[in-house]
TITOR-185167 format. One record per residue (C-alpha): x, y, z. Coordinates in steps of 0.001 Angstrom, whole numbers, plus 500000, padded with zeros to 6 digits. Each point is the difference from the previous one (the first is absolute). Example, Ala and Ser with C-alpha at 12.3 -4.5 7.8 and 13.67 -1.06 7.14 Angstrom:
! TITOR-185167
512300495500507800 501370503440499340 
This chain:
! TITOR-185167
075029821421037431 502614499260502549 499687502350503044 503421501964500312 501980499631503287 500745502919501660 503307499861502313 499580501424502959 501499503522500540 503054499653502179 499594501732503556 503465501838499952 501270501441503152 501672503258499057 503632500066501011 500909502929502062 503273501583498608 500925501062503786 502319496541501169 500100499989503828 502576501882501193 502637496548501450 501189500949503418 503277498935499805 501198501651497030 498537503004501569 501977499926503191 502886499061496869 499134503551498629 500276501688503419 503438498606500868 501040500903496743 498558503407499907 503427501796502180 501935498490497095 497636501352497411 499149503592501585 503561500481500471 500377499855496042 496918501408499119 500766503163502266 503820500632498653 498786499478496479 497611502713500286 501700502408502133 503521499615497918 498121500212497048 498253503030500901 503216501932501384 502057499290496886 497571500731497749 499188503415501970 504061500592500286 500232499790496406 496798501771498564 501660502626498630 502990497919497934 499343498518497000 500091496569501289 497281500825502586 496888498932498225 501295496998498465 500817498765503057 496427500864501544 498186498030497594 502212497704500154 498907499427503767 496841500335499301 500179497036497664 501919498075502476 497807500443503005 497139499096497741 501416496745499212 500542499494503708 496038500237500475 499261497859497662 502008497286501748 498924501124503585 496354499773498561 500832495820499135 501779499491503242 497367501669501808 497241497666498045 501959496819500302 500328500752503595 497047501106501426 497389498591497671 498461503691499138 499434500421496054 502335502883498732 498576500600496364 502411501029497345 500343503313498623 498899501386497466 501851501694497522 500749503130500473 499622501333496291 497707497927498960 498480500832495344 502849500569497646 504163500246500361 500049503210501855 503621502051499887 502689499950502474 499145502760501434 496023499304500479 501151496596501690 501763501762502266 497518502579500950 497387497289500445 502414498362502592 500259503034501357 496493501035500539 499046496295500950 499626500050503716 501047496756500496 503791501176499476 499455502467502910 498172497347502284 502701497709499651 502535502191500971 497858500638503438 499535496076499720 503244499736500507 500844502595502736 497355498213502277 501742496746499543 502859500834502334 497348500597503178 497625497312499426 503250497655498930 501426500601503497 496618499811501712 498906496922498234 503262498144500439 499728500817503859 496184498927500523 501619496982498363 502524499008501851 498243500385503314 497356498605498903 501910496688499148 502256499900502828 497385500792503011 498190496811498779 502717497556498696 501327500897503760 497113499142501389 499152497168497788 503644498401500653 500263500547503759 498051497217501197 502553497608497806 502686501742501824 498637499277503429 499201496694498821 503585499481498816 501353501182503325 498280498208502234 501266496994498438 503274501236500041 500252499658495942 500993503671499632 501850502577501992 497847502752498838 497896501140502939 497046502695500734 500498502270502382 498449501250502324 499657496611501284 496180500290500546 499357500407496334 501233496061499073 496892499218502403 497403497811498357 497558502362499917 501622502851498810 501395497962497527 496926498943498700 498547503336500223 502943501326497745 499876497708497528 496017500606499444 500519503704500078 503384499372497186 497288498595497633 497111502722500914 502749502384499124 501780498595496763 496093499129498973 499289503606500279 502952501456498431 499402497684496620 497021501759499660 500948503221500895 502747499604497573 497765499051497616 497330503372500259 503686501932499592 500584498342497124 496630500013498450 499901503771501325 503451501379498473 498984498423496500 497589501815499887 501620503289500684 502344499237497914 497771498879497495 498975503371500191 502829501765499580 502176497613497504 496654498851497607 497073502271500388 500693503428498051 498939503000502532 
């Protein structure tokens, strides 16, 4: 009787769902986040005056929900930007009536009572404060060490006479302090990619939080 050949079992590495947040898109997401808290914040807050203003008119609640669906929709696209960004996994949602057609009207009490729709809406309040703080840390960030980084080929320029950009005080085009800025440039753009991307890895997951994970 011919023996049977067993094939060995493969050894598969399990594939961790979390990508590594890329550092670059992340500092991306910060320079982008004024632009995006900015909208974020006036959605919400206009949203949430008119639909107060007009509570009592007929109009009033069709308008609500009809912000409601909107800013909704917004998450759901902030969740994939956020994802394709920083790396972080942002699951989908679930429906929120999940079993058989439900009415109108027990849709829209489901959205209502889902606190997602209430999270979002504080989602997008905080956007305007971290928007502004993460579009400052960024620019600093890159500036102090493209500065640095680029003085040296300034000094090196003008000592040759190939430029008439100059450092001043006059001390700083020194060799040494040259060198010394140029090392401290890349210690400082180093560190800000990575601090960049813990921001990035960190706000996904608050936002993860708030956008994805019912409360």
């Amino acid at each position: 009787m011919p023996k049977s050949i067993c094939a060995p079992k493969s050894q598969a590495t399990p594939i961790n769902p979390k990508r590594t947040p890329r550092a670059y898109s992340s500092v991306f997401f910060m320079l982008l986040g004024l632009a995006t808290g900015i909208v974020y914040f006036t959605t919400a807050i206009v949203g949430i005056a008119v639909s107060a203003g007009r509570a009592f008119l007929i109009v009033g609640f069709p308008f609500f929900l009809a912000f409601i669906g909107i800013a909704r929709v917004i998450s759901l696209g902030e969740g994939r930007l956020l994802e394709a960004m920083t790396g972080e996994r942002m699951p989908r949602r679930r429906p929120v009536h999940p079993g058989p057609a439900q009415s109108l009207w027990a849709r829209i009490v489901a959205m209502l009572k889902d606190a997602r729709t209430w999270t979002t809406l504080v989602y997008f309040i905080l956007m305007l404060p971290l928007g502004i703080a993460y579009f400052v840390v960024a620019v600093v960030g890159l500036f102090v060490g493209i500065a640095c980084i680029v003085a040296p080929i300034v000094g090196i320029l003008g000592h040759f006479d190939l430029t008439h950009a100059t450092i001043e005080p006059a001390w700083l085009a020194t060799p040494p302090v040259v060198v010394a800025m140029a090392f401290i440039g890349v210690v400082v753009l180093t560190t800000f990619m990575h601090v960049a991307r813990g921001i990035g890895r960190l706000h996904a997951r608050v936002a993860k939080r708030l956008l994805v994970t019912p409360g």
